[in-house]
N, C-alpha and C positions, 0 to 999 in steps of 0.2 A: 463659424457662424458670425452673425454681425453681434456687435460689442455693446452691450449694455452695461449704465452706472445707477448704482445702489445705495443710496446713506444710509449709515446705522442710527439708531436712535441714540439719546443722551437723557435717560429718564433721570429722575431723583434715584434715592435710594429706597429700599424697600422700606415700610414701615415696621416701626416695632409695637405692638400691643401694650396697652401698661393697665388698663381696670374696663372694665371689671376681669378676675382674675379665670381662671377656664372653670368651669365645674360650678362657678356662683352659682348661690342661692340669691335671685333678686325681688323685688318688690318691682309690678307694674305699674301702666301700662307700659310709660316710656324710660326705662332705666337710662342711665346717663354710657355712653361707650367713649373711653379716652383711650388713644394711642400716642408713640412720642413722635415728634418730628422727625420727617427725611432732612438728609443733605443733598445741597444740591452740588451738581459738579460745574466745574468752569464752562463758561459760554453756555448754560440755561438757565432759564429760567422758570420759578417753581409758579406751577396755573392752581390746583386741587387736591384735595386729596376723595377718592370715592369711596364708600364705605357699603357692604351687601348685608344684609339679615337672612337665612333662610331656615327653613325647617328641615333640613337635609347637609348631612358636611360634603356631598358633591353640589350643593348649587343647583338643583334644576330646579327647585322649588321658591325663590325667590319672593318673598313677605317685603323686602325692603332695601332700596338702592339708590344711595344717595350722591347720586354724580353732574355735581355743579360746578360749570367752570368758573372761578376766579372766586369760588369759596373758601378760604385757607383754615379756617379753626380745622385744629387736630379732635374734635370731640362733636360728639352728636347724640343727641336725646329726642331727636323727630319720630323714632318709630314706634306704633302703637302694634304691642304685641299681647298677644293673649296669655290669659292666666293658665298655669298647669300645663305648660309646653316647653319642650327643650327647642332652644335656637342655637345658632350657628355664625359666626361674624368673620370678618376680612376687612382690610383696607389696604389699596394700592393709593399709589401718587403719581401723579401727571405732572409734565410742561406745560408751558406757553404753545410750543411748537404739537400738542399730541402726541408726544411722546410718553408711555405710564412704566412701571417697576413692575416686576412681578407682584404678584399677591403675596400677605404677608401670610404668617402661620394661621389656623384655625382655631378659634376656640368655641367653646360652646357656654351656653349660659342656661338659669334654669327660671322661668318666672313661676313666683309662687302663687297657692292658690290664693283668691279674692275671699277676704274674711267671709263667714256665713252671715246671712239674713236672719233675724230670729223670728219665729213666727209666736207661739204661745208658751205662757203667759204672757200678754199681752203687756204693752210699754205701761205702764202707772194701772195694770188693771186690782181690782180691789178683791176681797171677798176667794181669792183662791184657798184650795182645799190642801188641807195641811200633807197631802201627797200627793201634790202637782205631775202634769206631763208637759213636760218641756218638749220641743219641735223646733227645727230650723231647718233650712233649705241643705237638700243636698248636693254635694261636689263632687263632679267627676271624676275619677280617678282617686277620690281620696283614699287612703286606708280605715283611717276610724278620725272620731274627734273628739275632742275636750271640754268636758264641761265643768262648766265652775261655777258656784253659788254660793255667794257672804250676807252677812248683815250690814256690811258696810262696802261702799261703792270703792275700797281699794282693793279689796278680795284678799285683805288680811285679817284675819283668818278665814279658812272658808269652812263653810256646814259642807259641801258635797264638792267633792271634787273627781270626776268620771271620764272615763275615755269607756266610746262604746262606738261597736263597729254601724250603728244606723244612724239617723238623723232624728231620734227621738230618744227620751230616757222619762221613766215614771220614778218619783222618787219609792224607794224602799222604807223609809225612817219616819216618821209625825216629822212636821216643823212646826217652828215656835207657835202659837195662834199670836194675833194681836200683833205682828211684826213685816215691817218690810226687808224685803229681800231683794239683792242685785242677782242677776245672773249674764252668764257671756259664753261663748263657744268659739273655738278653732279647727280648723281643718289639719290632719295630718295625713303624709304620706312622702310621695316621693318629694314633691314639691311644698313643701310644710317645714316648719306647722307656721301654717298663714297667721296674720296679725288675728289679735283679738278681732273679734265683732264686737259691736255699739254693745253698750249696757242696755240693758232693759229690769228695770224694777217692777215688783208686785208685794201686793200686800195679803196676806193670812188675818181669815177671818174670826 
């Protein structure tokens, strides 16, 4: 046959992963992704590194891909990922010439859920009844969640402290009359138990 010529590439070296570690538990939307430097080998020159997000460890679902040439930082906090979702990361390394490295290992991350909303007692409402119904929004996926209620806005000590599988709880007990009270809520489950939610105080009539 007639004689064809071929040149091989001369990528960087594969990347190494360094944080977040596989299995985190993170806070969104955009958690921070570091991996460590390639090396480059003689006669190239290093152009990128690209970075994928997906909701899948084969990649056909792709949330996020950051492939800029002559961008060199080893870390990336650009992707805005949703709460209560497992993802998936990589990063490969390029030349100057387009040349890239394999992909590096997989890991996965977990973002946790976004604190609850509280809906009632109401922020600063007065005159509630000494066996309240507490309410907050619900969270998909969650298991159950935590409620908590003090006299004082550290939630040391508390009058009620509750894990209950709905997004409502009536208290069982009188509270003090004549007294304010903090309360707050979390989400638990797989992706939990999410930060506190805002305080919100009320007062007994």
């Amino acid at each position: 046959s007639a004689i064809r010529s071929f040149h091989t590439g001369n990528p960087p070296s594969v990347p190494t992963l360094a944080a977040p570690a596989n299995g985190a538990l993170l806070a969104g939307p955009s958690p921070l992704f570091n991996w460590n430097n390639s090396t480059i080998p003689a006669g190239a020159t290093f152009d990128h590194y690209q970075i994928q997000i997906a909701t899948n460890n084969t990649f056909t679902t792709i949330v996020h891909d950051l492939n800029i040439a002559g961008i060199t930082n080893s870390q990336d906090g650009t992707a805005v990922l949703n709460p209560g979702t497992t993802y998936y990361w990589r990063v490969r390394s390029w030349n100057t010439a387009g040349d890239y490295s394999v992909w590096s290992i997989v890991r996965n991350v977990k973002i946790k859920f976004n604190p609850p909303t509280l809906s009632l007692p109401a922020k600063g409402t007065t005159g509630v009844r000494l066996l309240p119904t507490f309410t907050w929004n619900a969270a998909i996926g969650a298991t159950n969640y935590t409620l908590q209620v003090s006299k004082v806005n550290t939630f040391l000590p508390l009058v009620l402290n509750k894990t209950v599988a709905v997004p409502t709880y009536t208290a069982t007990t009188n509270l003090s009359a004549a007294t304010t009270y903090y309360w707050r809520v979390r989400v638990n489950g797989l992706y939990g138990p999410s930060v506190w939610s805002t305080v919100f105080s009320f007062t007994t009539p």
